[in-house]
VEXLUMNU-660338 format. One line per 8 residues: number of its first residue (from 0); their letters; for each residue x, y, z of C-alpha. Coordinates in steps of 0.2 Angstrom, whole numbers, m for minus. Layout:
N
NUM) A) X Y Z | ...
This chain:
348
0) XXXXXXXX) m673 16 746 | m671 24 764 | m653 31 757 | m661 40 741 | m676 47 752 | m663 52 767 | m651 59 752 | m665 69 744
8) XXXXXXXX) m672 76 761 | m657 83 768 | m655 90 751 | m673 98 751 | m670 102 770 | m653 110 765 | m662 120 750 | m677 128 763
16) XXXXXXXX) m663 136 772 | m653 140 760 | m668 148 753 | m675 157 768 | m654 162 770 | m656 173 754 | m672 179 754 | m673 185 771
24) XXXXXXXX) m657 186 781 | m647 205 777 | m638 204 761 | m641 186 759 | m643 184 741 | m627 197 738 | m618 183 752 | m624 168 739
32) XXXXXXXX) m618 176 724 | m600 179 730 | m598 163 737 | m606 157 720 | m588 167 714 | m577 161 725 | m581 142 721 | m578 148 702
40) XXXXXXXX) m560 158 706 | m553 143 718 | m561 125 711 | m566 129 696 | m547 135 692 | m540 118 699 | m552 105 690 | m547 114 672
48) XXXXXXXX) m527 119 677 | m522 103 689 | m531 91 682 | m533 95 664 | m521 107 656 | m509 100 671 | m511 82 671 | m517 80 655
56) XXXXXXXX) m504 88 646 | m490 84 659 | m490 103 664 | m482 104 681 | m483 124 680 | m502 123 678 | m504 108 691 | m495 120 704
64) XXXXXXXX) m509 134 698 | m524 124 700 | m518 115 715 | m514 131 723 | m531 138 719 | m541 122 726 | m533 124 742 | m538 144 744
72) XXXXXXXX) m557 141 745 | m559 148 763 | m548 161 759 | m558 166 743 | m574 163 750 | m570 176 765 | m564 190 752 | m579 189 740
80) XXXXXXXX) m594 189 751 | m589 205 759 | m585 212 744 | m602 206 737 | m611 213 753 | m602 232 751 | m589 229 763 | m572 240 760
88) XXXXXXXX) m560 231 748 | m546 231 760 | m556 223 775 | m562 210 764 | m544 205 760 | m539 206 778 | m553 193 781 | m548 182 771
96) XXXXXXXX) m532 179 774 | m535 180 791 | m541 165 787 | m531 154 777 | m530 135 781 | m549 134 782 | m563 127 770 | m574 136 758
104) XXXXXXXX) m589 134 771 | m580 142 787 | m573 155 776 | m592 160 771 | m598 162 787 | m583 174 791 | m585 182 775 | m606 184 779
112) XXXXXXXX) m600 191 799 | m587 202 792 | m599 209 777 | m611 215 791 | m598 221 803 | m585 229 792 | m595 246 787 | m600 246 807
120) XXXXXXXX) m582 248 811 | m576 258 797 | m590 271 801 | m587 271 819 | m569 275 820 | m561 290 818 | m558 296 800 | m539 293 796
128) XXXXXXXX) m538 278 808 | m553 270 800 | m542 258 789 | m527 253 799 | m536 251 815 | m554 243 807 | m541 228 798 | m531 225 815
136) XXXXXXXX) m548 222 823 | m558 214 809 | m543 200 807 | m544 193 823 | m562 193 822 | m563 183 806 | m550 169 812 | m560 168 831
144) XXXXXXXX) m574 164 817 | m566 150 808 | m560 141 823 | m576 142 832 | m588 137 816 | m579 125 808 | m582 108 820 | m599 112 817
152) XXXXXXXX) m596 116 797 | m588 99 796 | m603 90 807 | m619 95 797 | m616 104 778 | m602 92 775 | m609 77 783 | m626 81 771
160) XXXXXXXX) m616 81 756 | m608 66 760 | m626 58 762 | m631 65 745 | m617 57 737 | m619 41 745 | m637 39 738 | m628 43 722
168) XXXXXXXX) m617 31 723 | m630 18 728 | m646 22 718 | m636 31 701 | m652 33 690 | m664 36 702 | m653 51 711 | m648 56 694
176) XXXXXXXX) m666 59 689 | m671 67 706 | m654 75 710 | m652 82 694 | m670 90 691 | m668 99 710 | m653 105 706 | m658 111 688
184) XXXXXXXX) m673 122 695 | m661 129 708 | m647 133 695 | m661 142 686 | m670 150 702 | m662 169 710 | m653 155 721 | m636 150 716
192) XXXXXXXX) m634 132 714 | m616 137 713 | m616 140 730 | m627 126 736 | m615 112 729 | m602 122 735 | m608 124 753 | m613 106 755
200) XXXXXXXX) m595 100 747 | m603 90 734 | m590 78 724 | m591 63 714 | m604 57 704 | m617 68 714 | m609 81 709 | m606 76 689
208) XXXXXXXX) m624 72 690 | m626 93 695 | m616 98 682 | m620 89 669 | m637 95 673 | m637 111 674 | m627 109 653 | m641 99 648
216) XXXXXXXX) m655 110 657 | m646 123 648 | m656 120 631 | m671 115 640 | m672 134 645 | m667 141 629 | m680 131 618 | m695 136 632
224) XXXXXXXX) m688 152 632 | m688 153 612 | m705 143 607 | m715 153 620 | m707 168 616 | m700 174 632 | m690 188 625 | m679 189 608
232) XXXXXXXX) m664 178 603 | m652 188 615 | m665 183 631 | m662 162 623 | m642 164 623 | m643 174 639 | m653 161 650 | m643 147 642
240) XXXXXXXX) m626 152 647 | m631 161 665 | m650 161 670 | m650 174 682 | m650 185 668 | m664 184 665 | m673 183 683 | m687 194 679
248) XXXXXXXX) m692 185 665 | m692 167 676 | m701 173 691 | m715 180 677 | m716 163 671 | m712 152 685 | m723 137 683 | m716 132 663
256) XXXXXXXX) m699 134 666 | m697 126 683 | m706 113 676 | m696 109 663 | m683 113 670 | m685 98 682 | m686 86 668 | m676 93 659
264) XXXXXXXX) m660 92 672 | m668 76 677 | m666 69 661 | m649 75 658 | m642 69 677 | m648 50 672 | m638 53 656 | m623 59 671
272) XXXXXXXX) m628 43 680 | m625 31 664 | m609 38 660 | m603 38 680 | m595 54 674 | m588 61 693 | m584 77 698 | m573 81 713
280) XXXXXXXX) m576 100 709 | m587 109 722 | m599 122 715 | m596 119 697 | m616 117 696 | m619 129 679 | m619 129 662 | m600 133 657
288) XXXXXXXX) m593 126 675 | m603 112 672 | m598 109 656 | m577 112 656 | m576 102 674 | m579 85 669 | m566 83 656 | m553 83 673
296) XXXXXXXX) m561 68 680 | m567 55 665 | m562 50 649 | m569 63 637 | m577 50 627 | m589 47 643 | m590 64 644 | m595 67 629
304) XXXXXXXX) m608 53 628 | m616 59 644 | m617 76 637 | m623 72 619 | m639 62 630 | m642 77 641 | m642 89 627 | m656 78 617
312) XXXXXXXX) m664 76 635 | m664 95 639 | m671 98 620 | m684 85 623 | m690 92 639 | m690 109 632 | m698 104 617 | m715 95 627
320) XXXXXXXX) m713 109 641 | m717 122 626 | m731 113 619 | m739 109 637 | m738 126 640 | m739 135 624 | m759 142 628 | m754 146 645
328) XXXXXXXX) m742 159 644 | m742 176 634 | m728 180 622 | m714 195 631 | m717 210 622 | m700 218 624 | m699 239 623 | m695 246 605
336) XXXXXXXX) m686 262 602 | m692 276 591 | m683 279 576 | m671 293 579 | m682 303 564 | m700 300 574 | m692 306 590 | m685 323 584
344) XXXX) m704 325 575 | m711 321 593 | m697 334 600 | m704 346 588
């Protein structure tokens, strides 16, 4: 019991400043979403290439590829939160190779430094110079970053992670429930679960309970979002397949949808937990990450079984969320454009 309680408050702790990180610290949410992208460009690239298409199919081109990729987080990480933030192309590039041989986590914090500084410096110096002298300074800077963050990268956000997954490992259905629903209602909040499960180096079957989660939570928010009528069909296929889409609709009708949401990715990580299905990608928490990952780590019959139950658990929390809230929330009436005839008569 005192592992799932631990697991879960570290994970909540974790999410408070994660969340106080985007909402209030400069840029934070644009810092969130490219390291969201790098997790997506480096380990979502080696679960399908090296484990799928390469090992699966005996591909050694493809294992090379994703094997390659896995090891290049840091260095993605440090390119695409700058670039996120505003931060000239070629600085961002400078960082992160300045930084290569570090993990996904150091390479954010260099990536966050360097998004803040990089406009400084480029603005300061002399037009013509700006470039060439800005990239000798700004790749120093972002390595003196690595070295100095990344003992105590290792000692709290890793260790964390390796707590969550513990309590996973010990207490499957229970985790699976709680783990899955947390992670569902962040995957569908402004915040990037992404991210998160990136940050906190999530892997094994914490982190298939994540992903098969955020699938199964998936149709939980499209039935919500189609039986309360939050928008029109293109809204329901938009918050299925990526639901910061559709943000303003969410924080309209925050209470329905988080709600269900927690259920529903509840219901769908016990499926996770039944099946073991592991996943030893970090930050492949959302809906098509989530759902292509697995195959690199289980026999697809399990992963097919675990996502079959999440799919009928995500549907049967959407269906109860909609009728438990159906009075309560007020149809989205979406803006319709004049016929082309009525507005040339209103021109007139």
């Amino acid at each position: 019991m005192w592992t799932i309680i631990s697991g879960i408050g570290l994970l909540l702790l974790t999410l408070a400043g994660f969340s106080l990180f985007s909402l209030k610290m400069p840029k934070g949410q644009l810092a969130m979403s490219g390291m969201a992208n790098a997790a997506i460009a480096t380990f979502l690239i080696e679960a399908v290439h090296k484990y799928i298409t390469g090992d699966l199919f005996g591909l050694s081109f493809f294992q090379t590829l994703g094997t390659t990729a896995g090891s290049l987080g840091g260095v993605a990480a440090a390119i695409t939160v700058p670039l996120a933030m505003g931060a000239n192309p070629v600085f961002a590039v400078v960082a992160g190779v300045a930084v290569g041989g570090y993990g996904i986590l150091p390479g954010f914090v260099a990536g966050y430094i360097i998004g803040l500084v990089a406009p400084v410096v480029e603005k300061k110096l002399p037009e013509g110079l700006n470039i060439i002298a800005g990239a000798l300074l700004i790749a120093p800077l972002s390595r003196l970053i690595v070295v100095l963050v990344n003992p105590a990268v290792n000692a709290t956000l890793v260790k964390i992670g390796g707590t969550i997954s513990a309590a996973a490992e010990q207490s499957p259905i229970i985790m699976g429930f709680l783990l899955g629903g947390i992670i569902k209602m962040i995957c569908t909040s402004p915040l990037s679960s992404m991210a998160l499960t990136a940050m906190l180096g999530l892997d094994g079957l914490a982190m298939g309970i994540a992903a098969i989660a955020c699938v199964g939570g998936s149709f939980t928010n499209g039935l919500i979002f189609s039986k309360l009528k939050l928008g029109d069909r293109s809204n329901v296929i938009a918050v299925m397949l990526e639901p910061l889409t559709q943000a303003d609709i969410i924080t309209t009708h925050p209470i329905p949808i988080y709600c269900s949401n927690f259920f529903g990715g509840g219901l769908a990580g016990i499926s996770a937990a039944v099946f073991h299905i592991v996943n030893n990608a970090p930050g492949t928490a959302s809906p098509i990450p989530g759902l292509l990952a697995p195959f690199a780590f289980n026999p697809a019959i399990n992963v097919l079984g675990a996502l079959l139950f999440a799919i009928l658990g995500g549907c049967l929390a959407g269906f109860v969320g909609s009728f438990v809230f159906k009075r309560k929330v007020k149809a989205v009436s979406l803006p319709k454009t004049a016929p082309a005839s009525q507005s040339l008569e209103l021109e007139m």
